[in-house]
VOPAGU-2260 file (C-alpha; in pm, 1 decimal, decimal comma):
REM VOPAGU-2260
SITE   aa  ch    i         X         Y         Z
SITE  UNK   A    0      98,6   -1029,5   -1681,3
SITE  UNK   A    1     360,6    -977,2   -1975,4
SITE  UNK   A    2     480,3    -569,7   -1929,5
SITE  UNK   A    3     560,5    -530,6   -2250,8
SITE  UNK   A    4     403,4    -254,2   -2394,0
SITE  UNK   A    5     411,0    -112,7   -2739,8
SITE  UNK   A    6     362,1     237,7   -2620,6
SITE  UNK   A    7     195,4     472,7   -2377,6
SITE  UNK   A    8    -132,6     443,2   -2466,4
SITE  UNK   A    9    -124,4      65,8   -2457,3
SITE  UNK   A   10     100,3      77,3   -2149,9
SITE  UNK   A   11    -167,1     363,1   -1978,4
SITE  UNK   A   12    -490,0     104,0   -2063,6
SITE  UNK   A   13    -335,5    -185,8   -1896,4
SITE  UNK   A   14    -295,7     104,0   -1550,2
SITE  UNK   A   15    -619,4     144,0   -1603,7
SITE  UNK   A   16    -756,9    -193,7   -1643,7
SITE  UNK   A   17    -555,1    -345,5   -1326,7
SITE  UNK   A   18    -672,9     -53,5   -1139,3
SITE  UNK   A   19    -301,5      66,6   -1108,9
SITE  UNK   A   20    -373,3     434,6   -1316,4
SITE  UNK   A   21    -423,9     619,3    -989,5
SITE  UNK   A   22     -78,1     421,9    -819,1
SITE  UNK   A   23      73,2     517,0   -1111,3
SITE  UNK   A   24      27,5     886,9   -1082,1
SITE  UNK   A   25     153,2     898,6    -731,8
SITE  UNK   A   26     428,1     736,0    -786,7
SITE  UNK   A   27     496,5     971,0   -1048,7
SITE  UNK   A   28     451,9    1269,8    -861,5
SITE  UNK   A   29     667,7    1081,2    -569,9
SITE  UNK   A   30     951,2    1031,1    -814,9
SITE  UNK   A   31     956,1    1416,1    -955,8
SITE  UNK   A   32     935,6    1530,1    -590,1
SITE  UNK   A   33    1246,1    1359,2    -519,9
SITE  UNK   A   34    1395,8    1487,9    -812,6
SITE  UNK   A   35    1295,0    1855,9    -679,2
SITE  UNK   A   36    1101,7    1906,9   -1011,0
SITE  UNK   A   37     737,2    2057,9    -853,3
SITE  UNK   A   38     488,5    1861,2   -1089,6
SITE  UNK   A   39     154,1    1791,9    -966,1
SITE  UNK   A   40     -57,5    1562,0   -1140,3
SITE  UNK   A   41    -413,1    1595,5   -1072,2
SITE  UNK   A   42    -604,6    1343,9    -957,8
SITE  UNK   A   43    -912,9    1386,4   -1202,5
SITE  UNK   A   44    -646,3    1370,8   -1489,5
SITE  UNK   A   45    -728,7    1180,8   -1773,7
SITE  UNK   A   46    -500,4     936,6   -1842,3
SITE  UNK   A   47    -442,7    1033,6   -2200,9
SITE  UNK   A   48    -364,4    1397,3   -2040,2
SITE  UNK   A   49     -92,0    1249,1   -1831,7
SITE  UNK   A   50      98,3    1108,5   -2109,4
SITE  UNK   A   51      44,6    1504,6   -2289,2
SITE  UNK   A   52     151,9    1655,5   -1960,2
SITE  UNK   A   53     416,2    1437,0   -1909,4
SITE  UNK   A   54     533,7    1462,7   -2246,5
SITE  UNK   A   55     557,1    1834,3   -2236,9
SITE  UNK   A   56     761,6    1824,0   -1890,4
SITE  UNK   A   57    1038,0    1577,0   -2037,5
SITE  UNK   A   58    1066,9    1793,4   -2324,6
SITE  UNK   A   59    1103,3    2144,9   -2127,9
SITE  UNK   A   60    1346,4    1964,4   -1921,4
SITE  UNK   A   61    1575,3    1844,7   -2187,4
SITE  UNK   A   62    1574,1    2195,7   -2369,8
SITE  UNK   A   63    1579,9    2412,4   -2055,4
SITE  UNK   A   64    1697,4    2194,3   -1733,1
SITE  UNK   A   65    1911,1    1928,0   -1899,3
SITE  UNK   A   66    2109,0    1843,0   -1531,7
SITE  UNK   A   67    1730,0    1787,4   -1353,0
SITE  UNK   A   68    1595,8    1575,8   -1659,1
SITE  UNK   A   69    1916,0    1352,4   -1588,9
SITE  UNK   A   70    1850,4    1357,3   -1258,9
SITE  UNK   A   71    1492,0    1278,3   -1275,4
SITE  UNK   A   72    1619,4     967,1   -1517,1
SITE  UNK   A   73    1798,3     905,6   -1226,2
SITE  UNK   A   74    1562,3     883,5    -961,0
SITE  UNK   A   75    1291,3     688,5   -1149,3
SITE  UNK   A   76    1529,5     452,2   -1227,8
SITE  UNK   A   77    1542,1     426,1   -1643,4
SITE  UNK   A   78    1807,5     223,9   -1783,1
SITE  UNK   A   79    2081,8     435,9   -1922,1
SITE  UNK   A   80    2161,9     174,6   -2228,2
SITE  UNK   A   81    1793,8     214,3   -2347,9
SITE  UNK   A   82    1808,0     601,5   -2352,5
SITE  UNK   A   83    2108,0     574,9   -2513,6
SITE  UNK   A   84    1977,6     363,0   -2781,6
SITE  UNK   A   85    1627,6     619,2   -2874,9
SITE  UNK   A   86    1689,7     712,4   -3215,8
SITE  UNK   A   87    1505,6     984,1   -3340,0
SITE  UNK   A   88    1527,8    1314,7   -3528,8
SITE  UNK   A   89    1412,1    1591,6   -3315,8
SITE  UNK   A   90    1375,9    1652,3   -2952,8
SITE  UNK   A   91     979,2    1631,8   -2953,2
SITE  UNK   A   92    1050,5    1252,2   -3042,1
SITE  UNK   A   93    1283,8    1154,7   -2763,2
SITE  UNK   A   94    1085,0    1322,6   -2545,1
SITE  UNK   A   95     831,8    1116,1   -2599,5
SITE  UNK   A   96    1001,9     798,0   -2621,2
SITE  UNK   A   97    1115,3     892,3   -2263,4
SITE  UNK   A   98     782,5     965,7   -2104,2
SITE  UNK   A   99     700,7     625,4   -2253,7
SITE  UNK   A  100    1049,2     488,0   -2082,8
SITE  UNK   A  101     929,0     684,8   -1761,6
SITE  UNK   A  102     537,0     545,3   -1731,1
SITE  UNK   A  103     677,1     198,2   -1867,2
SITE  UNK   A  104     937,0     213,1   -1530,1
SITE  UNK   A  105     679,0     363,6   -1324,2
SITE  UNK   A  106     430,8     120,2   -1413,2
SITE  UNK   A  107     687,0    -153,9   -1330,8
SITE  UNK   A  108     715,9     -32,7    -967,7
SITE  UNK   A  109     377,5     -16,2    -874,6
SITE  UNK   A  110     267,0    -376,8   -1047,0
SITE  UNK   A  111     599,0    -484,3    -859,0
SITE  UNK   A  112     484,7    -339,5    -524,9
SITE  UNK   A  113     124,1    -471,4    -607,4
SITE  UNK   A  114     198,9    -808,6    -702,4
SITE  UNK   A  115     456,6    -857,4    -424,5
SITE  UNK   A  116     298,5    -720,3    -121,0
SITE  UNK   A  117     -23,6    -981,9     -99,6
SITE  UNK   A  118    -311,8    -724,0    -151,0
């Protein structure tokens, strides 16, 4: 399986197809733990309402909690050289080219883990 993904929605159907969507939440809401950001993601959530939920966390965090948004970077593990290279006008638009960079890197962990682990 190729992981490259053109964006979230694409990226949140393939989850869903290889049965990964509901991984992919917990490792989520592993990842923010560690971060010490409470988020709880629901596990009846839609996965069109995670990227919308997640989308509106990364941008609160940027505008109000800068220091835990870098953090949270951080923890998940998203390359600094590819946030540094979003280009966009507003902060609504590199928020959500980071929730994509987030669920793209979260994704990646959990097909990893999947793939690697014989089940």
């Amino acid at each position: 399986m190729v992981l490259n993904f053109a964006n979230s929605t694409e990226l949140i159907q393939s989850a869903t197809k290889n049965k990964l969507y509901l991984k992919m939440v917990a490792q989520l809401e592993k990842d923010f733990g560690l971060a010490n950001i409470p988020m709880e993601f629901s596990v009846d959530l839609e996965p069109m309402e995670l990227k919308t939920v997640l989308h509106e966390k990364i941008y609160v965090l940027i505008l109000e909690k800068f220091s835990d948004y870098l953090n949270l970077l951080y923890i998940i593990d998203v390359p600094e050289r590819v946030v540094k290279s979003i280009v966009a006008t507003d902060v609504v638009e590199v928020a959500e080219q980071v929730s994509f960079l987030i669920l793209k890197r979260e994704f990646q962990k959990v097909w990893l883990r999947q793939k690697y682990s014989g089940s």
